[in-house]
PDB file of N, CA, C, O and CB in Angstrom:
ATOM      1  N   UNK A   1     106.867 215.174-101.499  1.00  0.00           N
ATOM      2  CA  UNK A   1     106.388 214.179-100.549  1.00  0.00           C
ATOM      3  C   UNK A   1     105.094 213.583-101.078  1.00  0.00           C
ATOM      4  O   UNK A   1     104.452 214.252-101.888  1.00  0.00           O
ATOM      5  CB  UNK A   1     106.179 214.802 -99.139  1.00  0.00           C
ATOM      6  N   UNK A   2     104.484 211.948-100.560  1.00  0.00           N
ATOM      7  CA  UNK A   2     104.018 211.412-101.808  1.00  0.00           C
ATOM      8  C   UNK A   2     102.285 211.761-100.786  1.00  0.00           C
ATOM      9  O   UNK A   2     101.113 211.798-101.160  1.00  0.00           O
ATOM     10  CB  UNK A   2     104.755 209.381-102.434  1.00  0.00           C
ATOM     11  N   UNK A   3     102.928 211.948 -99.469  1.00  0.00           N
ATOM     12  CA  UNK A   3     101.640 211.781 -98.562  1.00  0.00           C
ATOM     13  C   UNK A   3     101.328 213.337 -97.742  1.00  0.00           C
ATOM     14  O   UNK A   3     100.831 213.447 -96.621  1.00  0.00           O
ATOM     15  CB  UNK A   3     101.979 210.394 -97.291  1.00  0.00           C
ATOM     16  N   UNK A   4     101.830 214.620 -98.766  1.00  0.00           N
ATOM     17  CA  UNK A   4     101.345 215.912 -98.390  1.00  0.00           C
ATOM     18  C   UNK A   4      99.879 216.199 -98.265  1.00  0.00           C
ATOM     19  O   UNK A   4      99.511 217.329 -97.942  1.00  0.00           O
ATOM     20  CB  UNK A   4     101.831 216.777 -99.267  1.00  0.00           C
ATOM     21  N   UNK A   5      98.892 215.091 -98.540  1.00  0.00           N
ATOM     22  CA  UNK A   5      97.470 215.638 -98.974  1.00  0.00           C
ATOM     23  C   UNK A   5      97.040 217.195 -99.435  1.00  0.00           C
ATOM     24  O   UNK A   5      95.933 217.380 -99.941  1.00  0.00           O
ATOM     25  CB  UNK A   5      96.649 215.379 -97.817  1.00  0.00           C
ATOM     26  N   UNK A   6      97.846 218.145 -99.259  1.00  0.00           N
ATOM     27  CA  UNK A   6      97.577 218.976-100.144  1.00  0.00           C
ATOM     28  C   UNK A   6      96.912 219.746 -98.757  1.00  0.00           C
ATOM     29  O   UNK A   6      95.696 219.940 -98.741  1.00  0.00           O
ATOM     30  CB  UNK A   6      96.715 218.472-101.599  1.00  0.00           C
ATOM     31  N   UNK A   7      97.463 220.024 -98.005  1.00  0.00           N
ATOM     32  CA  UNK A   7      97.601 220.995 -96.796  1.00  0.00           C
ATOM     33  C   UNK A   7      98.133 222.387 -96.947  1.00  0.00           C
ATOM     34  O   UNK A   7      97.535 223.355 -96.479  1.00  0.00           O
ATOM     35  CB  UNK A   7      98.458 220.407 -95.839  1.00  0.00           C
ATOM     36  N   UNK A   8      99.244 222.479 -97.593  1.00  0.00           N
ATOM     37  CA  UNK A   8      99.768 223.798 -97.704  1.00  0.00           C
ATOM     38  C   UNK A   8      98.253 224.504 -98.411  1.00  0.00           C
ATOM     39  O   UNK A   8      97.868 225.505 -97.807  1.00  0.00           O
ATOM     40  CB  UNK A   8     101.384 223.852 -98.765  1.00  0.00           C
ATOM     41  N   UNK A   9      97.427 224.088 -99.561  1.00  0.00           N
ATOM     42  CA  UNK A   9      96.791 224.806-100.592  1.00  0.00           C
ATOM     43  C   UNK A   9      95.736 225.267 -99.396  1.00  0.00           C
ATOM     44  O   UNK A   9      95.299 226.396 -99.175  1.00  0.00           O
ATOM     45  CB  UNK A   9      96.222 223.887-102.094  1.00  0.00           C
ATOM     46  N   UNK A  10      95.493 224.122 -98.753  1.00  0.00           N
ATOM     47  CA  UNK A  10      94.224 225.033 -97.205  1.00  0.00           C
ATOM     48  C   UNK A  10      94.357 226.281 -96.496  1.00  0.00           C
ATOM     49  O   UNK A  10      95.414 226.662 -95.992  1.00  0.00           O
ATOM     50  CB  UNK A  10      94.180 224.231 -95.716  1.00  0.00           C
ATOM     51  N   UNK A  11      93.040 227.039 -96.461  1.00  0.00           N
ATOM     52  CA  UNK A  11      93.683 228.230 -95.090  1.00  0.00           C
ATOM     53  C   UNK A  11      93.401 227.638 -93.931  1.00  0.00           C
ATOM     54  O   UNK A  11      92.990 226.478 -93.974  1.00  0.00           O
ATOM     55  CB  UNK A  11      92.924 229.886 -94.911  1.00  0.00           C
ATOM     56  N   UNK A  12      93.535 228.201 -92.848  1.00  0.00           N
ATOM     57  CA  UNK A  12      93.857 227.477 -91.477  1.00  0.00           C
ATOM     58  C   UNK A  12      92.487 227.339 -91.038  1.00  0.00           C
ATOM     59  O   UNK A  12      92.514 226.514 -90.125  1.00  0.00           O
ATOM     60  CB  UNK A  12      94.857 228.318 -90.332  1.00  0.00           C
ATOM     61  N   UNK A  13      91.027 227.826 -91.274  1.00  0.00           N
ATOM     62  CA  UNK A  13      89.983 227.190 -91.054  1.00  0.00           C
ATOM     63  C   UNK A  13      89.655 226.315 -91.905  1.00  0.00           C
ATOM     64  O   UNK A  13      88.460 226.032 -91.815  1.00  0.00           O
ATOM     65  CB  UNK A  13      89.140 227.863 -90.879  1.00  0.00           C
ATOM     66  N   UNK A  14      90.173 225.791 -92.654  1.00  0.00           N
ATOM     67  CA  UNK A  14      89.941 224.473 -93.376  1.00  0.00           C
ATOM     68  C   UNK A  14      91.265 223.358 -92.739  1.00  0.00           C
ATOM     69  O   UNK A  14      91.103 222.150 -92.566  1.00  0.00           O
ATOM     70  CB  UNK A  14      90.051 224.798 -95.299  1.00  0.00           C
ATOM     71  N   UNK A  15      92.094 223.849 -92.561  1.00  0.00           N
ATOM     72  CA  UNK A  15      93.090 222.781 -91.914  1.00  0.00           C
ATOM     73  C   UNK A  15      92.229 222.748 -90.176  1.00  0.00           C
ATOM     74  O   UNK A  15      92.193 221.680 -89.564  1.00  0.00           O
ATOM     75  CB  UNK A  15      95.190 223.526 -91.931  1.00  0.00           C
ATOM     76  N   UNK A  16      91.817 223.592 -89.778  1.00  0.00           N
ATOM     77  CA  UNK A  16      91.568 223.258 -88.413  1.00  0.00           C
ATOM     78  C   UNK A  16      89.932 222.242 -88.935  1.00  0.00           C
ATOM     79  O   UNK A  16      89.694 221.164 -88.390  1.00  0.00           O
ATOM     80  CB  UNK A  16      91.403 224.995 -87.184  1.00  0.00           C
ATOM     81  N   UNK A  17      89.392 222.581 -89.557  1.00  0.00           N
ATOM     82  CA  UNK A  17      88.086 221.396 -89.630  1.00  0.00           C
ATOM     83  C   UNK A  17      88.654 220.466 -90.100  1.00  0.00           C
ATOM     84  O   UNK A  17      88.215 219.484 -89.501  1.00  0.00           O
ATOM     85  CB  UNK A  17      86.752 221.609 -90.518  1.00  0.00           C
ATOM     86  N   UNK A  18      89.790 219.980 -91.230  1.00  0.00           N
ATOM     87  CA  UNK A  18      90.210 219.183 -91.533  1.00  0.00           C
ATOM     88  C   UNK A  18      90.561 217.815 -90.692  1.00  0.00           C
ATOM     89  O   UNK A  18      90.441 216.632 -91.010  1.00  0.00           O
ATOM     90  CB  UNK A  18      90.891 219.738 -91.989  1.00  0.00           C
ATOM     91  N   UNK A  19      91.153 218.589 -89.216  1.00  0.00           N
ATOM     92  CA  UNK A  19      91.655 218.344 -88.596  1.00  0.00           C
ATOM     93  C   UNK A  19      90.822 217.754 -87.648  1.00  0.00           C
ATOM     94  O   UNK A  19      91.000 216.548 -87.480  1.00  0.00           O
ATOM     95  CB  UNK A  19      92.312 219.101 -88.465  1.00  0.00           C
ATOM     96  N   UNK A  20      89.987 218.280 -87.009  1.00  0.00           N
ATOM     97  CA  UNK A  20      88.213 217.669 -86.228  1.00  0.00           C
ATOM     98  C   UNK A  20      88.162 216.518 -87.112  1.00  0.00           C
ATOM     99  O   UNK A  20      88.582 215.500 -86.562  1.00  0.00           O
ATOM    100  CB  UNK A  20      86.393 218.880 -86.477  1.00  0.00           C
ATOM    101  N   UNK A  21      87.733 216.348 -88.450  1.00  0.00           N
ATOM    102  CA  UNK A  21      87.074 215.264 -89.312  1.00  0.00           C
ATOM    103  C   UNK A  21      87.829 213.868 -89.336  1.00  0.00           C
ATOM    104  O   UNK A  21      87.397 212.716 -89.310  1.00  0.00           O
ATOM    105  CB  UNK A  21      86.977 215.791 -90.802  1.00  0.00           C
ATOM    106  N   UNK A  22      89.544 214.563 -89.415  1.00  0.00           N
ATOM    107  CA  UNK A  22      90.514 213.188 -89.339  1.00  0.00           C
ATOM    108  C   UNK A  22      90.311 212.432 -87.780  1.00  0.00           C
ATOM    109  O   UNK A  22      89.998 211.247 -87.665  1.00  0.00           O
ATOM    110  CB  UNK A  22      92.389 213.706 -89.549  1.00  0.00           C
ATOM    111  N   UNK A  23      90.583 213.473 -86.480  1.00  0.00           N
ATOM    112  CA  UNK A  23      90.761 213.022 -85.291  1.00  0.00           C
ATOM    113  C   UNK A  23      89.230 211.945 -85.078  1.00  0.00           C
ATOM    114  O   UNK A  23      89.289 210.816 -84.593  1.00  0.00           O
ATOM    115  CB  UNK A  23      91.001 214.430 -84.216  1.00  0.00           C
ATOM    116  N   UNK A  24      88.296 212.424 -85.427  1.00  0.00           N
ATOM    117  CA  UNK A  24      86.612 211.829 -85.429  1.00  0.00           C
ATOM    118  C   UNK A  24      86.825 210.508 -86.180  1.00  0.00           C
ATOM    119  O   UNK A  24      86.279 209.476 -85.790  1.00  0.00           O
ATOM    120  CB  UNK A  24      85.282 212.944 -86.395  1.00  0.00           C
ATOM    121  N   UNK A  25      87.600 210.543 -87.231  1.00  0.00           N
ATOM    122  CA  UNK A  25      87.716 209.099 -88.086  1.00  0.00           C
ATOM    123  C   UNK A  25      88.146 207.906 -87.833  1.00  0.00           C
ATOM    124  O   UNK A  25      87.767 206.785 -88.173  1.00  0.00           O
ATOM    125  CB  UNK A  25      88.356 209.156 -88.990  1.00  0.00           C
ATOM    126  N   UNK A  26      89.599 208.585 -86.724  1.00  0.00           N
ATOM    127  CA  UNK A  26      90.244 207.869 -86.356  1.00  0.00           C
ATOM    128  C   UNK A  26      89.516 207.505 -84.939  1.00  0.00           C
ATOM    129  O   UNK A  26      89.979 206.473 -84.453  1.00  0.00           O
ATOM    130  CB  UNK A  26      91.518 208.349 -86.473  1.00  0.00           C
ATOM    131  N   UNK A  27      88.562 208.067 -84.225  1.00  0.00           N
ATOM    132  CA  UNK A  27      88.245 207.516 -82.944  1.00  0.00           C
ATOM    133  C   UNK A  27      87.057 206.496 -83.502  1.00  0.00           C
ATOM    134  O   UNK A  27      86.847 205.437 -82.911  1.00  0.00           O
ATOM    135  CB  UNK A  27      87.767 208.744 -81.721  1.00  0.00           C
ATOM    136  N   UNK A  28      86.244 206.905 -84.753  1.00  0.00           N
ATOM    137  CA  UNK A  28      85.284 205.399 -85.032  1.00  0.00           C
ATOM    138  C   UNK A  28      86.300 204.113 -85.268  1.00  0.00           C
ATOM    139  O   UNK A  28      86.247 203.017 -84.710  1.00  0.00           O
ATOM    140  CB  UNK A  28      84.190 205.536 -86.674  1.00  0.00           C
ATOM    141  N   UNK A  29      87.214 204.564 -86.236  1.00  0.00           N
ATOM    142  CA  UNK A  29      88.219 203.594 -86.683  1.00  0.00           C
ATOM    143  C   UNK A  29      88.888 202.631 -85.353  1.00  0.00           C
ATOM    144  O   UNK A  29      89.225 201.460 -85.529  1.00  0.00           O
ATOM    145  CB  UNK A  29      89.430 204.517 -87.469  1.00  0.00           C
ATOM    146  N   UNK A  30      88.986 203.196 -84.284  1.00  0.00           N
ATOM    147  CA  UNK A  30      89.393 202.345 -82.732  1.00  0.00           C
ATOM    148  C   UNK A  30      88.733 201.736 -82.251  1.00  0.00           C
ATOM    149  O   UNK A  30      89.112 200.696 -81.711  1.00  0.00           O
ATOM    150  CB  UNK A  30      89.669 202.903 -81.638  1.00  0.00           C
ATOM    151  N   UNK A  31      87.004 202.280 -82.248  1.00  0.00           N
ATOM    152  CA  UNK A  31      86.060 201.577 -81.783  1.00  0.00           C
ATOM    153  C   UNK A  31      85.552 200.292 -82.532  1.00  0.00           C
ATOM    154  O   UNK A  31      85.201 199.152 -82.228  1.00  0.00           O
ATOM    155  CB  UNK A  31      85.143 202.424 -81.612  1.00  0.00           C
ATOM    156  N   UNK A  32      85.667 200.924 -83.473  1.00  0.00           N
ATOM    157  CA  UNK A  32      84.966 199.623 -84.508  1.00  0.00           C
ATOM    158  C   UNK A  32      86.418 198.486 -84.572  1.00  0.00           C
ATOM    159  O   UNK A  32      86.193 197.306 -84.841  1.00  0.00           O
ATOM    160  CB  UNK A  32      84.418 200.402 -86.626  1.00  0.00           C
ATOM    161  N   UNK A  33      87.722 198.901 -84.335  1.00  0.00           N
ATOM    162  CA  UNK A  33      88.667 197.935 -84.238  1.00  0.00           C
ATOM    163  C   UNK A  33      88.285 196.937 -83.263  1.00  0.00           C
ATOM    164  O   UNK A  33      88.327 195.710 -83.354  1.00  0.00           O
ATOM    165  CB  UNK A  33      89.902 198.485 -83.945  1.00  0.00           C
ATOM    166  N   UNK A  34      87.764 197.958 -81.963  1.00  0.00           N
ATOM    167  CA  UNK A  34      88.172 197.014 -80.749  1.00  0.00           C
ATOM    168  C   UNK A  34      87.117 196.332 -80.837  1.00  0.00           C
ATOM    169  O   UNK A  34      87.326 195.183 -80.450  1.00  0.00           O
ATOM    170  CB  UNK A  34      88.443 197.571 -79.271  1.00  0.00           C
ATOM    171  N   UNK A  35      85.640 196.580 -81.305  1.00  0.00           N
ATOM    172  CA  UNK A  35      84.322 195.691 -81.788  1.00  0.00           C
ATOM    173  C   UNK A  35      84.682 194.243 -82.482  1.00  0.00           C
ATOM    174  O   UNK A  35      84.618 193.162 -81.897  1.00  0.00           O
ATOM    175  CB  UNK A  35      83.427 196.604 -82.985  1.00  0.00           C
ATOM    176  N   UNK A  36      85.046 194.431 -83.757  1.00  0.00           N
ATOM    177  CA  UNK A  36      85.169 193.769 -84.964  1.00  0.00           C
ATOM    178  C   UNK A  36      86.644 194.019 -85.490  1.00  0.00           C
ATOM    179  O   UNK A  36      86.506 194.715 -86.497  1.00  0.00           O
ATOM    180  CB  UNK A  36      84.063 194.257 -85.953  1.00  0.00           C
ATOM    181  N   UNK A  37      88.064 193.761 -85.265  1.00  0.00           N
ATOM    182  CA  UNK A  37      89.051 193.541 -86.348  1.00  0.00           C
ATOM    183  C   UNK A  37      89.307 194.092 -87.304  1.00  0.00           C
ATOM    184  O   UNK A  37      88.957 193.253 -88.134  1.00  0.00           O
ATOM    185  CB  UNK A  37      89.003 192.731 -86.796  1.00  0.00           C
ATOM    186  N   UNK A  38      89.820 195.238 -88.070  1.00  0.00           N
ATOM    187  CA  UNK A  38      89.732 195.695 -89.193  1.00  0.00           C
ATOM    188  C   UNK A  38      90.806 194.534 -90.142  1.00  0.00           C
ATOM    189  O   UNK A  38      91.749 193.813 -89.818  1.00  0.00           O
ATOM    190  CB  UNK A  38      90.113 197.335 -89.091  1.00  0.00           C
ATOM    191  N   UNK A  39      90.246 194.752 -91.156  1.00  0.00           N
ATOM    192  CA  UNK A  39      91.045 193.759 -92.026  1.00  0.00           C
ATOM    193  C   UNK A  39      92.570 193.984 -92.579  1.00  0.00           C
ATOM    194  O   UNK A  39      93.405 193.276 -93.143  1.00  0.00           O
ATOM    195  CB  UNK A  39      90.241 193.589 -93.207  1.00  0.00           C
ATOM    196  N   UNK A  40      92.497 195.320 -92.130  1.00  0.00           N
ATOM    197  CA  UNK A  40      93.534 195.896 -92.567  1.00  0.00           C
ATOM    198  C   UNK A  40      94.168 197.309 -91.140  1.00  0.00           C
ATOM    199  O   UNK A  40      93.915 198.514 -91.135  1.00  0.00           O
ATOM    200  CB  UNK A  40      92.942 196.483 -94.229  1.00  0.00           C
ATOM    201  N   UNK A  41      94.852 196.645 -90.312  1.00  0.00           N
ATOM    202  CA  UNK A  41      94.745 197.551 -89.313  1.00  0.00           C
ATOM    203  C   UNK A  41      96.014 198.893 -89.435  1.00  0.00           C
ATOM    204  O   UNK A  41      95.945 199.858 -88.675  1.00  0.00           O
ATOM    205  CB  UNK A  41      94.844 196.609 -87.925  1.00  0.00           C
ATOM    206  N   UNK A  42      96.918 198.793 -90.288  1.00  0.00           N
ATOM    207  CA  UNK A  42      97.367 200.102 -91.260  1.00  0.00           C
ATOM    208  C   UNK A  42      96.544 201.055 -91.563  1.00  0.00           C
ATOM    209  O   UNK A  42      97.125 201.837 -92.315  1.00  0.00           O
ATOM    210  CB  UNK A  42      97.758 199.786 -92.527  1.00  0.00           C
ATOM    211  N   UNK A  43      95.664 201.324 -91.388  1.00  0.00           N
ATOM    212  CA  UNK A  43      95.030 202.363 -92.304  1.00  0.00           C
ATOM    213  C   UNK A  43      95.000 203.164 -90.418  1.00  0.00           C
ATOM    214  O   UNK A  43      95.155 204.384 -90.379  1.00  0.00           O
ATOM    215  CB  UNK A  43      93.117 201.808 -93.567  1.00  0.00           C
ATOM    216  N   UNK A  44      94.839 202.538 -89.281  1.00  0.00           N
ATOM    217  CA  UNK A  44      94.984 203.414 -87.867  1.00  0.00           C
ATOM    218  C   UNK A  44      96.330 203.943 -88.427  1.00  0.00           C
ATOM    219  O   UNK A  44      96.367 205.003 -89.052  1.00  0.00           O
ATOM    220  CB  UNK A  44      95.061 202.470 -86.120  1.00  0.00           C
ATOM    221  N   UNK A  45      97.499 203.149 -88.182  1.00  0.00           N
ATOM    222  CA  UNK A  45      98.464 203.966 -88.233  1.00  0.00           C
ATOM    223  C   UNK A  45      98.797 205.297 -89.731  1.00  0.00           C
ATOM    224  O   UNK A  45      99.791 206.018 -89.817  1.00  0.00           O
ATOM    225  CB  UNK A  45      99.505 202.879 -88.042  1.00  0.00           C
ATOM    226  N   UNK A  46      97.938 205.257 -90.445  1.00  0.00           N
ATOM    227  CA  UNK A  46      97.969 205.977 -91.797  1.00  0.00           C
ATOM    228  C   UNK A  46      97.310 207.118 -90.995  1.00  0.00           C
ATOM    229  O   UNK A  46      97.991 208.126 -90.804  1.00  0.00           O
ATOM    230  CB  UNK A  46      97.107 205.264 -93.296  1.00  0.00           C
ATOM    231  N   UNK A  47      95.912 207.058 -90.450  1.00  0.00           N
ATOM    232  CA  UNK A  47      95.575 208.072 -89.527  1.00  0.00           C
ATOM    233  C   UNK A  47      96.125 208.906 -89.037  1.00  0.00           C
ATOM    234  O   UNK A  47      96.348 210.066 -89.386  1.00  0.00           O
ATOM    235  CB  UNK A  47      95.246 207.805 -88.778  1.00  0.00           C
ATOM    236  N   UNK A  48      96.437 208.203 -87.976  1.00  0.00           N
ATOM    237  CA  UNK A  48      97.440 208.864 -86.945  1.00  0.00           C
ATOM    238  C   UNK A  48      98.704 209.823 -87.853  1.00  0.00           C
ATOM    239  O   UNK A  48      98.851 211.008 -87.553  1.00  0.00           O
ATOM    240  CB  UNK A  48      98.251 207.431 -85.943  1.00  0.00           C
ATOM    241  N   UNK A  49      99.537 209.210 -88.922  1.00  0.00           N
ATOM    242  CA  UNK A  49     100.333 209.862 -89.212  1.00  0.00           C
ATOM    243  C   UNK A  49     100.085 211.161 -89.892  1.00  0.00           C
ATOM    244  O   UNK A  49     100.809 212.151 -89.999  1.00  0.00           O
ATOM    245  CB  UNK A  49     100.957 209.173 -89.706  1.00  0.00           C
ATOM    246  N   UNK A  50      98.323 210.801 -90.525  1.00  0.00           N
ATOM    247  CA  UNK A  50      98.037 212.049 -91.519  1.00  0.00           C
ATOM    248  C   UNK A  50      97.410 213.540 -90.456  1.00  0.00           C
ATOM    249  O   UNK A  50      97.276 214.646 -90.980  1.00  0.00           O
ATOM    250  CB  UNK A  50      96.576 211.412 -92.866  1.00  0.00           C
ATOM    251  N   UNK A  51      97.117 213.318 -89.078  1.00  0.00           N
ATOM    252  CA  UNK A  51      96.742 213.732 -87.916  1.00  0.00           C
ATOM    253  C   UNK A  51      98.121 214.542 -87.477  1.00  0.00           C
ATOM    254  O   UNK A  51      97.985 215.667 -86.996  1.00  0.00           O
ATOM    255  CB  UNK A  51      96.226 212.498 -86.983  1.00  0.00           C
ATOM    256  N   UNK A  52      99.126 214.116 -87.601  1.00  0.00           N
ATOM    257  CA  UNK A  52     100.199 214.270 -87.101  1.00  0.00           C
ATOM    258  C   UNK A  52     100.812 215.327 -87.941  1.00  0.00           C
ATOM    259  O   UNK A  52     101.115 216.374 -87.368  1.00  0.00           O
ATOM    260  CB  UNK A  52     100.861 213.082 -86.968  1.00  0.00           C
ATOM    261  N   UNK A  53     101.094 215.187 -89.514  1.00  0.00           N
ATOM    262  CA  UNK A  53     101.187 216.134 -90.860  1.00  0.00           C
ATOM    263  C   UNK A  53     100.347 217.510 -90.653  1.00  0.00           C
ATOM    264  O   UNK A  53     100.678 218.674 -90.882  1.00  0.00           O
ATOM    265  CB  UNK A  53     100.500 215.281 -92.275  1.00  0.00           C
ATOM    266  N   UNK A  54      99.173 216.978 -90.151  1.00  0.00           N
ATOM    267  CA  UNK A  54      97.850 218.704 -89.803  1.00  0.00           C
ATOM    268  C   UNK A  54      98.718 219.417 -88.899  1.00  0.00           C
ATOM    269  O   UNK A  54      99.257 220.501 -89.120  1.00  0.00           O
ATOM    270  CB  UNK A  54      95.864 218.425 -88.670  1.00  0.00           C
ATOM    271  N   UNK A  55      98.820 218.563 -87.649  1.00  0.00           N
ATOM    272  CA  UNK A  55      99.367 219.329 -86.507  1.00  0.00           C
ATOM    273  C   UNK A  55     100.585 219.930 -86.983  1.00  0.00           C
ATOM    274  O   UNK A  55     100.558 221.155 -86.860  1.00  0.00           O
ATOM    275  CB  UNK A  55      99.632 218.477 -85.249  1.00  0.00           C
ATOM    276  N   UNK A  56     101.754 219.426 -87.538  1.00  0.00           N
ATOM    277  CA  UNK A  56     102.938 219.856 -88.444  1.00  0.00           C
ATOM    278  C   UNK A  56     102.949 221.188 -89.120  1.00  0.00           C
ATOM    279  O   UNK A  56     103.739 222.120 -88.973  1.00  0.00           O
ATOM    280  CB  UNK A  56     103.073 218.920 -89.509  1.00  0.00           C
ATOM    281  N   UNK A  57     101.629 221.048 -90.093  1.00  0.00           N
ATOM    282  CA  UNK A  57     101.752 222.610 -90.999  1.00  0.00           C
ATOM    283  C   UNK A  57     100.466 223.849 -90.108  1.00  0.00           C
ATOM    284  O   UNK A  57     100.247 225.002 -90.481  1.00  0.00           O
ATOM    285  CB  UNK A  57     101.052 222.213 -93.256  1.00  0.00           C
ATOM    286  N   UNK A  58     100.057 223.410 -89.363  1.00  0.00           N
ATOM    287  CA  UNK A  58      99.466 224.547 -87.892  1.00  0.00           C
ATOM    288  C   UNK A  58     100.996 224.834 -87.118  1.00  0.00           C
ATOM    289  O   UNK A  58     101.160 226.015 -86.811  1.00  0.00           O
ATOM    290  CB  UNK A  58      98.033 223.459 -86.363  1.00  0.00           C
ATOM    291  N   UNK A  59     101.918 224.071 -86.832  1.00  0.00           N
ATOM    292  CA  UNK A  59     101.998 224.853 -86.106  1.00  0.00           C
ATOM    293  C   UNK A  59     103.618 225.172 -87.027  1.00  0.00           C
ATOM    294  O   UNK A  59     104.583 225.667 -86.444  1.00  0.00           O
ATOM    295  CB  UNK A  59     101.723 224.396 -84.472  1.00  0.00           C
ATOM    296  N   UNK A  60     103.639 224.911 -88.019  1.00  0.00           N
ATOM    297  CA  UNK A  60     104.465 225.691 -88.974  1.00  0.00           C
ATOM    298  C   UNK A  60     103.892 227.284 -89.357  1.00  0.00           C
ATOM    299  O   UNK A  60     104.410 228.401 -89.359  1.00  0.00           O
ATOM    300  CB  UNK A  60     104.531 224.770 -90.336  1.00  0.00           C
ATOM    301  N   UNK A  61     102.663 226.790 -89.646  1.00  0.00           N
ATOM    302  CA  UNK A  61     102.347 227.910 -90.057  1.00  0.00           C
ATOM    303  C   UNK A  61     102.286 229.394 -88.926  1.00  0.00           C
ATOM    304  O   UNK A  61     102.664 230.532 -89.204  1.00  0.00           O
ATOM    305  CB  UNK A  61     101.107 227.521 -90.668  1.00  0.00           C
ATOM    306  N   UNK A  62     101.820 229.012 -87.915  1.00  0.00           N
ATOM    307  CA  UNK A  62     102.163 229.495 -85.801  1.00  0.00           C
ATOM    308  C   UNK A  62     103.718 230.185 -86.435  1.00  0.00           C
ATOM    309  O   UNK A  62     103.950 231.380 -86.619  1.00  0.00           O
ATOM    310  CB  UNK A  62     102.546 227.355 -83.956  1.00  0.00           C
ATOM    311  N   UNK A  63     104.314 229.435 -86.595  1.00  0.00           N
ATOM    312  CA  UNK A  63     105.772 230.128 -86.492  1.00  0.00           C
ATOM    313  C   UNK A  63     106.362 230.834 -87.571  1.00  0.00           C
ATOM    314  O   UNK A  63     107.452 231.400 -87.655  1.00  0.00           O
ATOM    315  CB  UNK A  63     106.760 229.188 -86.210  1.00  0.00           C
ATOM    316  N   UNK A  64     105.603 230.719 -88.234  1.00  0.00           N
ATOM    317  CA  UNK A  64     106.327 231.793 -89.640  1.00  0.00           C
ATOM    318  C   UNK A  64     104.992 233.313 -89.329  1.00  0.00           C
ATOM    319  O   UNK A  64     105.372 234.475 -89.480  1.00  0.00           O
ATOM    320  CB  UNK A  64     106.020 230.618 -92.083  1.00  0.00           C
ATOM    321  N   UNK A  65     103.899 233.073 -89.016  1.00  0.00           N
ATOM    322  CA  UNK A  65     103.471 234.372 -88.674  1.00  0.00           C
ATOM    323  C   UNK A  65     103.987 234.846 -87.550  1.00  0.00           C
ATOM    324  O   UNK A  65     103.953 236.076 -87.510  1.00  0.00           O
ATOM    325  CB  UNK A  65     102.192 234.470 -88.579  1.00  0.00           C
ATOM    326  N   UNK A  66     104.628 234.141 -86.274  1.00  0.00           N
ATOM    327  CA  UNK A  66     105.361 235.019 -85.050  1.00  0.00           C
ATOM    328  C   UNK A  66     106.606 235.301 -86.028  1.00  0.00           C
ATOM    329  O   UNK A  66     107.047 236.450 -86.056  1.00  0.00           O
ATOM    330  CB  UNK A  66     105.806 234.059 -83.309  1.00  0.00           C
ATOM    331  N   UNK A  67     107.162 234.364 -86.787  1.00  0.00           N
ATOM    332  CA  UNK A  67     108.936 235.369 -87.279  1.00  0.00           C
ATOM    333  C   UNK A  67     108.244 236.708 -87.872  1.00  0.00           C
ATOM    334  O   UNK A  67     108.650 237.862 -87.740  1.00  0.00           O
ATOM    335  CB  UNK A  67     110.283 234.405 -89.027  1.00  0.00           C
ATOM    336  N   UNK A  68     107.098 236.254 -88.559  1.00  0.00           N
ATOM    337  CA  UNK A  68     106.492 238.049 -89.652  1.00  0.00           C
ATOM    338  C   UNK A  68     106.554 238.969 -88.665  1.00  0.00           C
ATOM    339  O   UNK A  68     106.861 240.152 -88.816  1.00  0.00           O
ATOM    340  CB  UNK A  68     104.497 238.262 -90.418  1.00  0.00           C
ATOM    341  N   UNK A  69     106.362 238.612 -87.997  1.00  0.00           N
ATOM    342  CA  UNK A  69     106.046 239.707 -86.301  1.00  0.00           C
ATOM    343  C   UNK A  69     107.446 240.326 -86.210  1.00  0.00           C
ATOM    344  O   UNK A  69     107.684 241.505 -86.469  1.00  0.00           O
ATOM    345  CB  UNK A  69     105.663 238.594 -84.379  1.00  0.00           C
ATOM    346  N   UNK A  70     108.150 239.617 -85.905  1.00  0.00           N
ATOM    347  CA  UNK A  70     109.527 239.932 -85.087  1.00  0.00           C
ATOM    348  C   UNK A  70     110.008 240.626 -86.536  1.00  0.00           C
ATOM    349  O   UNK A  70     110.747 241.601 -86.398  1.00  0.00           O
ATOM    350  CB  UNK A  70     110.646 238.343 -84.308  1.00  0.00           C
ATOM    351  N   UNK A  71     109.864 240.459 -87.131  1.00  0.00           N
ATOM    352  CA  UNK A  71     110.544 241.417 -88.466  1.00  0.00           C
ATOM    353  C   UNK A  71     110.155 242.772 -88.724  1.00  0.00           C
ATOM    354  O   UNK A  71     110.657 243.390 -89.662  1.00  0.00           O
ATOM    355  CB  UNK A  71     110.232 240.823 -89.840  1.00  0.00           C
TER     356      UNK A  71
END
């Protein structure tokens, strides 16, 4: 995948700050939209999707330590 940023290589306190820093980026990135226009208003939805990928391998990762459990 071309847009993994390289999440798996994180432990989960670096994916969870990771994760604070993107959500924070994306709320200047709204404000300053709704201020001034971004020139390029793709890069919100690039956000959002790379926000979305964090949440993905948390709570992948959630479910392969409950299967370790059950085993």
């Amino acid at each position: 995948m071309k847009n993994n940023l390289g999440l798996k290589e994180l432990s989960d306190k670096e994916l969870q700050e990771r994760l604070e820093v993107e959500q924070m980026q994306l709320v200047k990135m709204k404000i300053n939209h709704a201020v001034s226009p971004l020139e390029n208003s793709n890069v919100l939805r690039t956000a959002r999707k790379n926000i979305a990928r964090i949440h993905t391998e948390i709570r992948m990762r959630q479910l392969n330590s409950e299967a370790s459990k059950v085993e």
